[in-house]
FIPA-166806 format. One record per residue (C-alpha): chain; x negated, y, z negated; residue number from 0; residue in three letters. Coordinates in steps of 0.05 Angstrom, whole numbers. Layout:
<nodes>
NODE/bavex/xx/yy/zz/tise/zavex
NODE/A/X/Y/Z/NUM/ALA
...
</nodes>
This chain:
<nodes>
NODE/bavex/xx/yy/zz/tise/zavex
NODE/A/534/-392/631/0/UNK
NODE/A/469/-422/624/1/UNK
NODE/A/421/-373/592/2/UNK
NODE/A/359/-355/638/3/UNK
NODE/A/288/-372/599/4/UNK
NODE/A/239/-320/591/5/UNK
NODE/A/199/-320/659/6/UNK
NODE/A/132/-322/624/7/UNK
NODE/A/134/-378/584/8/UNK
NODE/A/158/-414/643/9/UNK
NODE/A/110/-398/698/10/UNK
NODE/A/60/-422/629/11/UNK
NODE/A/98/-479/618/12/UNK
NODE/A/92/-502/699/13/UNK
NODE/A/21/-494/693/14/UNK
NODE/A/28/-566/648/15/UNK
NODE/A/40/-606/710/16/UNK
NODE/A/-5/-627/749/17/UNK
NODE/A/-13/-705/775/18/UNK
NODE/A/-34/-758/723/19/UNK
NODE/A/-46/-842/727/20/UNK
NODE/A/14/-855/691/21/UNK
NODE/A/32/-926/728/22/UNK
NODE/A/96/-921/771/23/UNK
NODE/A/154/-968/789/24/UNK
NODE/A/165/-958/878/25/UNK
NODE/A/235/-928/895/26/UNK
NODE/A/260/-1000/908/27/UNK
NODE/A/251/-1009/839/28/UNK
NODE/A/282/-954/810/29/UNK
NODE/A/321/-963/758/30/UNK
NODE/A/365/-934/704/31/UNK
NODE/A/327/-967/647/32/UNK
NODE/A/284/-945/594/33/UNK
NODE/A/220/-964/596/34/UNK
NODE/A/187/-1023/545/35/UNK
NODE/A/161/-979/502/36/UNK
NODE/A/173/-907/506/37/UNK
NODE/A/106/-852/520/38/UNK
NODE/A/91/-797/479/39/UNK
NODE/A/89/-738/482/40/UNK
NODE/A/129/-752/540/41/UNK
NODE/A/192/-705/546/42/UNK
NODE/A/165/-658/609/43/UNK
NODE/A/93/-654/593/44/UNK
NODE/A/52/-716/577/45/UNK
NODE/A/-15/-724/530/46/UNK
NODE/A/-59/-726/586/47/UNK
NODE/A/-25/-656/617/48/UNK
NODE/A/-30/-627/557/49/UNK
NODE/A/-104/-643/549/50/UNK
NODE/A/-129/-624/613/51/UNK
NODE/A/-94/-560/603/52/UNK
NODE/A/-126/-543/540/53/UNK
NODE/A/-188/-553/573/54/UNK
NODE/A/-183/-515/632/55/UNK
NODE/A/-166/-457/587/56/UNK
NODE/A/-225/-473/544/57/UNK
NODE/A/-264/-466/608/58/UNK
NODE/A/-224/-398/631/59/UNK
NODE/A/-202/-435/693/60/UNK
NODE/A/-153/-403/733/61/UNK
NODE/A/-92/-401/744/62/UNK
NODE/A/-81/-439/670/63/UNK
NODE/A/-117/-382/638/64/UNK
NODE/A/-79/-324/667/65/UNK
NODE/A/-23/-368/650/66/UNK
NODE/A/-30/-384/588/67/UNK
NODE/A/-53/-313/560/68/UNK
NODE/A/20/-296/596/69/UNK
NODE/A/42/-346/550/70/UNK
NODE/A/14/-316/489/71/UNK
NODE/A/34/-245/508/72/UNK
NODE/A/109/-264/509/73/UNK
NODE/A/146/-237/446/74/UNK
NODE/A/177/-310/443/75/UNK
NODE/A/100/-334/419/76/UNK
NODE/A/96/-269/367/77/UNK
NODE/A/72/-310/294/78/UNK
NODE/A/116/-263/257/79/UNK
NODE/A/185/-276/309/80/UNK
NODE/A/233/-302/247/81/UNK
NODE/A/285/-366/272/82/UNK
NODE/A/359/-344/266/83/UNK
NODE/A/396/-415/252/84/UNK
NODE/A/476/-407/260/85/UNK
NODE/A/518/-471/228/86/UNK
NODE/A/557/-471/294/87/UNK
NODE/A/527/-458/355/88/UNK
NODE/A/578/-438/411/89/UNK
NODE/A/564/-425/489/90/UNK
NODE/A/620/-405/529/91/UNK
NODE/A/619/-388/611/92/UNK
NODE/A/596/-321/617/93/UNK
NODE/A/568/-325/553/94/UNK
NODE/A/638/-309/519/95/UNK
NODE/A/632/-326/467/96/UNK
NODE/A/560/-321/442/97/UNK
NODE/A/558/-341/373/98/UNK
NODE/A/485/-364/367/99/UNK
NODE/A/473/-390/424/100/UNK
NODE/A/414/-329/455/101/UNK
NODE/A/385/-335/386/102/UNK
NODE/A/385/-416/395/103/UNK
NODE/A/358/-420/463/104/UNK
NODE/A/302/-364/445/105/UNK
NODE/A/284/-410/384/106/UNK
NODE/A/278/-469/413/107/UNK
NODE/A/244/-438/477/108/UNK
NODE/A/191/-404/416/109/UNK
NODE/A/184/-473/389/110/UNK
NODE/A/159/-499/456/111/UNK
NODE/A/116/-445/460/112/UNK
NODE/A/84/-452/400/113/UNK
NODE/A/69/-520/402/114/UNK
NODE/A/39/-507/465/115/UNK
NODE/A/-11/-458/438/116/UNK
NODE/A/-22/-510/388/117/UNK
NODE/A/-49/-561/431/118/UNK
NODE/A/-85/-513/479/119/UNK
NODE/A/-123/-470/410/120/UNK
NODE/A/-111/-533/349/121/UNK
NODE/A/-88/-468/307/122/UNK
NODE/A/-52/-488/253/123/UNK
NODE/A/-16/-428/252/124/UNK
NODE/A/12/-444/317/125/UNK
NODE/A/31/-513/300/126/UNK
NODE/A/67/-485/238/127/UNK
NODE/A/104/-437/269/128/UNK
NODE/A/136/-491/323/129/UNK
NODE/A/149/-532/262/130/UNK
NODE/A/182/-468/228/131/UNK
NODE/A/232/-459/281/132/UNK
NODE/A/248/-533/280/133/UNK
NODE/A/262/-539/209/134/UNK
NODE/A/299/-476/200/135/UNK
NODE/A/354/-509/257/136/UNK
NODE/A/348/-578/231/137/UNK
NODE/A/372/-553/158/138/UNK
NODE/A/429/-506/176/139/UNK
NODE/A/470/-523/252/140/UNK
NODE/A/526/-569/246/141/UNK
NODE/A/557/-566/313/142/UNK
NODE/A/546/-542/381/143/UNK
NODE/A/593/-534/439/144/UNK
NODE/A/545/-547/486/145/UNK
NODE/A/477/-569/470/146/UNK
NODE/A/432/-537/523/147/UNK
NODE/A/376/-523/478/148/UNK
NODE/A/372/-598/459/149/UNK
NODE/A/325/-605/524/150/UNK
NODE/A/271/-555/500/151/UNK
NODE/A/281/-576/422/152/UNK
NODE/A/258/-646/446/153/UNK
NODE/A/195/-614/479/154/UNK
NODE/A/170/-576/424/155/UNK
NODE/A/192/-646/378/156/UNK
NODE/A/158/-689/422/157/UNK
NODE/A/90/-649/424/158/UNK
NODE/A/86/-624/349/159/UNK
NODE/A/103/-707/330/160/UNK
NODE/A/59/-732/371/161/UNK
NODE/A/-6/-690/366/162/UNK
NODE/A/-19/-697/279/163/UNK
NODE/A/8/-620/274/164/UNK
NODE/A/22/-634/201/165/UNK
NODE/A/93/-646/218/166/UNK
NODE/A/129/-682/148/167/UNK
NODE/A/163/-750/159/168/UNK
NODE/A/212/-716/118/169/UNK
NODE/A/222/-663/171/170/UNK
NODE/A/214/-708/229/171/UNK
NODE/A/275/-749/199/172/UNK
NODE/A/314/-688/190/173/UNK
NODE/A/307/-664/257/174/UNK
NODE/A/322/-730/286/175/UNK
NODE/A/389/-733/244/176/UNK
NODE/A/398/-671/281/177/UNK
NODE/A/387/-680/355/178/UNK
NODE/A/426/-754/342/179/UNK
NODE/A/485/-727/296/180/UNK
NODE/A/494/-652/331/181/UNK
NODE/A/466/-653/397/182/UNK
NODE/A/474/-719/428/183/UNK
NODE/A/531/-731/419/184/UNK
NODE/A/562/-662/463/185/UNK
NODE/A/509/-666/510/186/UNK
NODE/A/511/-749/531/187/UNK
NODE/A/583/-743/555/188/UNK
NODE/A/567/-682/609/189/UNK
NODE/A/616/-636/643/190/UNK
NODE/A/660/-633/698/191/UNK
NODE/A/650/-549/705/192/UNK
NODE/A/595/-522/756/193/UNK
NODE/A/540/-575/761/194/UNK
NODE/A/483/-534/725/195/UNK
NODE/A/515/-546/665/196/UNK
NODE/A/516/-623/667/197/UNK
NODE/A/452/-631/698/198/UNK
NODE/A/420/-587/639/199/UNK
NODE/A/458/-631/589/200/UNK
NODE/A/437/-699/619/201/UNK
NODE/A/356/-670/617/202/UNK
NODE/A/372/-644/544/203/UNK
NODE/A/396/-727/528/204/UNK
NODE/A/348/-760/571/205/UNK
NODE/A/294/-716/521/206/UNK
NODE/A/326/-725/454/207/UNK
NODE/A/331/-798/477/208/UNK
NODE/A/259/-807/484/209/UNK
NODE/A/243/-771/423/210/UNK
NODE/A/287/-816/384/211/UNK
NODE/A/268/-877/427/212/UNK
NODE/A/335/-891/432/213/UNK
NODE/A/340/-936/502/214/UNK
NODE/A/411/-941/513/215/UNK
NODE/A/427/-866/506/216/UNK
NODE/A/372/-865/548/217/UNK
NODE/A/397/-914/596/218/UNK
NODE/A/468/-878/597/219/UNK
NODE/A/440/-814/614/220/UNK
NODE/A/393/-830/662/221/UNK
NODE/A/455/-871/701/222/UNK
NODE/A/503/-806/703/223/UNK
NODE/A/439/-768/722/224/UNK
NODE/A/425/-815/779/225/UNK
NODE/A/505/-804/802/226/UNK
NODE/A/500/-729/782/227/UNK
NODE/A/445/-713/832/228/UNK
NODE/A/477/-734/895/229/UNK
NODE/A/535/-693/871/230/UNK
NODE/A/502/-631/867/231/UNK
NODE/A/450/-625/930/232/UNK
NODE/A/480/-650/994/233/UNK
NODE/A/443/-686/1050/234/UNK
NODE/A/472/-697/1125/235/UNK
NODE/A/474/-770/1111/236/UNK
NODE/A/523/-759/1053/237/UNK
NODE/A/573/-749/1115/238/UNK
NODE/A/624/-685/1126/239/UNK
NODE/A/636/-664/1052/240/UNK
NODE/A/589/-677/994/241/UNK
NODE/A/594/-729/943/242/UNK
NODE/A/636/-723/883/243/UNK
NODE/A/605/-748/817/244/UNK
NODE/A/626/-813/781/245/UNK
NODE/A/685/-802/745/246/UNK
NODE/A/695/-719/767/247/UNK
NODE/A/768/-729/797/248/UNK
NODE/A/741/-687/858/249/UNK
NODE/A/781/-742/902/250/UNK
NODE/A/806/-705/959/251/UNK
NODE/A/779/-658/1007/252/UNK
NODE/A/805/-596/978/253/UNK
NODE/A/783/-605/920/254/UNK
NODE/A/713/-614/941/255/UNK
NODE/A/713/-549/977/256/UNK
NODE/A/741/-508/917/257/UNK
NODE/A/693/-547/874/258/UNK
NODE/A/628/-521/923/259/UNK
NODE/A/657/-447/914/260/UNK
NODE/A/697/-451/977/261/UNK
NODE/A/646/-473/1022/262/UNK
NODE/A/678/-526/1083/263/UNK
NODE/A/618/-545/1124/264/UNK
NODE/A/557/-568/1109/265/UNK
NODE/A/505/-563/1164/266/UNK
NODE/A/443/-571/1132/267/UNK
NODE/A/404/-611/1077/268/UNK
NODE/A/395/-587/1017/269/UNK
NODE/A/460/-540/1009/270/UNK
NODE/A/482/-540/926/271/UNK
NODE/A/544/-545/894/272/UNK
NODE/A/533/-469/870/273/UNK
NODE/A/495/-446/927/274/UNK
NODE/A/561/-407/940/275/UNK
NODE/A/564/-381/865/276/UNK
NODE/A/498/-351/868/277/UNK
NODE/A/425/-366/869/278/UNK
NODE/A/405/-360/799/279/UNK
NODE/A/455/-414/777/280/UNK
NODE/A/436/-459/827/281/UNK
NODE/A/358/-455/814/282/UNK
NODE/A/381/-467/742/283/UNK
NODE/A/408/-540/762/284/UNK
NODE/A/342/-550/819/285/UNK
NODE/A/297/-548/751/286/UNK
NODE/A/342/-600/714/287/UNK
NODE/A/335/-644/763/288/UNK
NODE/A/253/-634/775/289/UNK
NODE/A/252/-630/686/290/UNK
NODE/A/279/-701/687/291/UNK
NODE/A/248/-732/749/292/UNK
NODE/A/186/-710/707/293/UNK
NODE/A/198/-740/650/294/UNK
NODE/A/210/-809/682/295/UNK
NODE/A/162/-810/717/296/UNK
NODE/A/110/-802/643/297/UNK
NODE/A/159/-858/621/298/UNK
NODE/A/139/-900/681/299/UNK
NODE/A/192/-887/740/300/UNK
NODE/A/185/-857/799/301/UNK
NODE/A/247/-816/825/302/UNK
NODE/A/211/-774/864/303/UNK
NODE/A/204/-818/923/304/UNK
NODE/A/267/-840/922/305/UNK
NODE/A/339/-807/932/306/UNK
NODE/A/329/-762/883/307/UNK
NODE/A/264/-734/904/308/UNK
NODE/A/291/-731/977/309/UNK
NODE/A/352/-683/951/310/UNK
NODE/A/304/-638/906/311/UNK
NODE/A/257/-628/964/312/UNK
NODE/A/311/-603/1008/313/UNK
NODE/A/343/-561/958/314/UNK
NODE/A/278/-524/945/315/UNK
NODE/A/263/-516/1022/316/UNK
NODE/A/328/-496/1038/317/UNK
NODE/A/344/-443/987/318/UNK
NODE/A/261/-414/979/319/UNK
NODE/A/274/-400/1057/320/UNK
NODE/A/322/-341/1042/321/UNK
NODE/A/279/-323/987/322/UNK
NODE/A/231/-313/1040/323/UNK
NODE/A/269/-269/1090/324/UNK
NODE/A/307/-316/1122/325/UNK
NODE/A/370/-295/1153/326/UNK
NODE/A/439/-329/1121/327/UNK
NODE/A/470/-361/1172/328/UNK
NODE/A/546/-345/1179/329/UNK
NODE/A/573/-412/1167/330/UNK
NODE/A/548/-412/1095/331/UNK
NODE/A/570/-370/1040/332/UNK
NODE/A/613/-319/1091/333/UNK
NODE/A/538/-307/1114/334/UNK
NODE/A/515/-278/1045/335/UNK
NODE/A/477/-307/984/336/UNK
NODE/A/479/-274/911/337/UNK
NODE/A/429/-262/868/338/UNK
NODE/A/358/-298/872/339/UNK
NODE/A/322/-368/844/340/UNK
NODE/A/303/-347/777/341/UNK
NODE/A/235/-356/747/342/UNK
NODE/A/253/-429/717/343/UNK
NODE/A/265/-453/790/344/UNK
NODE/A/194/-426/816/345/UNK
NODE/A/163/-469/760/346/UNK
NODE/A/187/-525/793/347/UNK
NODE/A/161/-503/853/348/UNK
</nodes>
């Protein structure tokens, strides 16, 4: 089970996103390919976010200030939080077993955090602490299971290398050795369980990719994301029954409707592989897919306004409608939807 992120630090994190001049390729030229040379900071959140940002809460412009003193108020940006590095990280569904893995994603979540302070405040304290967290995982985990935290690691890397924090080359190198040698390699291959999973492993190696500039893990990952997607949010056009990912097995009807939690027609765009499961999970994959549209698009592709874009819309639409009071039809779900979107899912909104 994917482990939910603290709701502050992500409605502070969404406030990093608004429009910049980044140049685009169109959708007919969308590609999986990394670009020429690779921007940075550009996991997420690109330099230009990040300083417009800082100085509309210089300026105690709203909503970034209200934000970002949310931000600060979390006990995921407390100075004196202490990392908890475990040699073996391991995730299982439901969270059994849990050997690290809370203490992992809070880390790497505190990182981002803190190097977000940083380049709002230039504290070095801040920029210390990020780099504390980062250092304390890059000199103790060994293996992972599933690699999830990878994609925030490589935001907090990407900002705190990028920005002259007083990050150490020696450092740097060891945390590279890390997200190549222990992270990587889990979360490039994906997963064939319930989509959220895969999609948050693909934005965890499209990030460590760009931190390491390393184009053809970026160009592998970026491929089974661009097959993943279609697999996951279902349009009309798809035909009867959704598609099945490259390489899933999900060959046959039947096992397309067990896969989608039981659910055999599809009358409307937008509908999600785990919209069935419950709403949390699904607004878990929904931010994936937004996480690593935006990061291509800083890197100089625009999936937005192409197929991908076209499935995310609809997904948000359709599932922020019973959010809003909307009525579940009968023909999806037995006429009943669990849960909610979490907070992660209304950042992308």
């Amino acid at each position: 089970m994917f482990i939910s992120a603290p709701r502050l630090l992500l409605a502070a994190t969404a406030i990093f996103l608004p429009a910049q001049s980044t140049p685009i390729a169109q959708p007919s030229d969308v590609q999986a390919r990394a670009p020429a040379t690779f921007a940075h900071p550009g996991v997420l959140v690109s330099g230009a976010q990040l300083d417009f940002v800082a100085g509309q809460v210089a300026a105690s412009a709203e909503p970034w200030s209200s934000a970002y003193k949310d931000m600060k108020a979390h006990s995921l940006a407390s100075l004196t939080r202490k990392p908890s590095p475990v040699a073996t990280v391991e995730c299982g569904p439901t969270s059994t077993p849990n050997i690290g893995c809370t203490a992992e994603r809070q880390d790497a979540l505190a990182a981002y955090a803190m190097a977000l302070a940083w380049v709002v405040e230039k504290k070095t304290e801040y920029a210390k602490k990020a780099i504390e967290y980062m250092d304390a995982w890059s000199g103790v985990i060994k293996a992972h299971t599933t690699g999830w935290s990878g994609a925030a690691w490589a935001r907090a890397a990407e900002i705190i290398r990028y920005t002259d924090a007083g990050w150490s080359q020696t450092s740097i190198t060891k945390f590279e050795k890390m997200l190549r040698e222990v992270y990587l390699p889990v979360v490039a291959k994906g997963s064939n369980s319930n989509g959220n999973w895969e999609l948050v492993m693909l934005e965890a190696a499209i990030g460590i990719s760009v931190f390491l500039e390393d184009k053809a893990a970026y160009d592998a990952a970026m491929t089974k994301f661009l097959g993943r997607v279609p697999a996951y949010v279902y349009l009309l056009s798809d035909g009867s029954y959704p598609k099945a990912a490259p390489g899933s097995g999900l060959d046959t009807k039947d096992k397309i409707i067990k896969y989608w939690q039981g659910q055999s027609t599809f009358q409307a765009n937008g509908i999600a592989q785990e919209t069935c499961r419950d709403l949390t999970h699904t607004g878990y994959g929904i931010s994936s897919i937004s996480h690593v549209a935006e990061t291509a698009r800083i890197q100089g592709t625009d999936l937005y306004s192409g197929d991908v874009g076209e499935r995310l819309r609809y997904a948000l639409g359709f599932h922020a409608q019973f959010e809003e009071g909307t009525a579940v039809p009968g023909w999806l779900c037995g006429g009943s939807l669990k849960d909610h979107l979490g907070p992660s899912t209304f950042s992308t909104m």
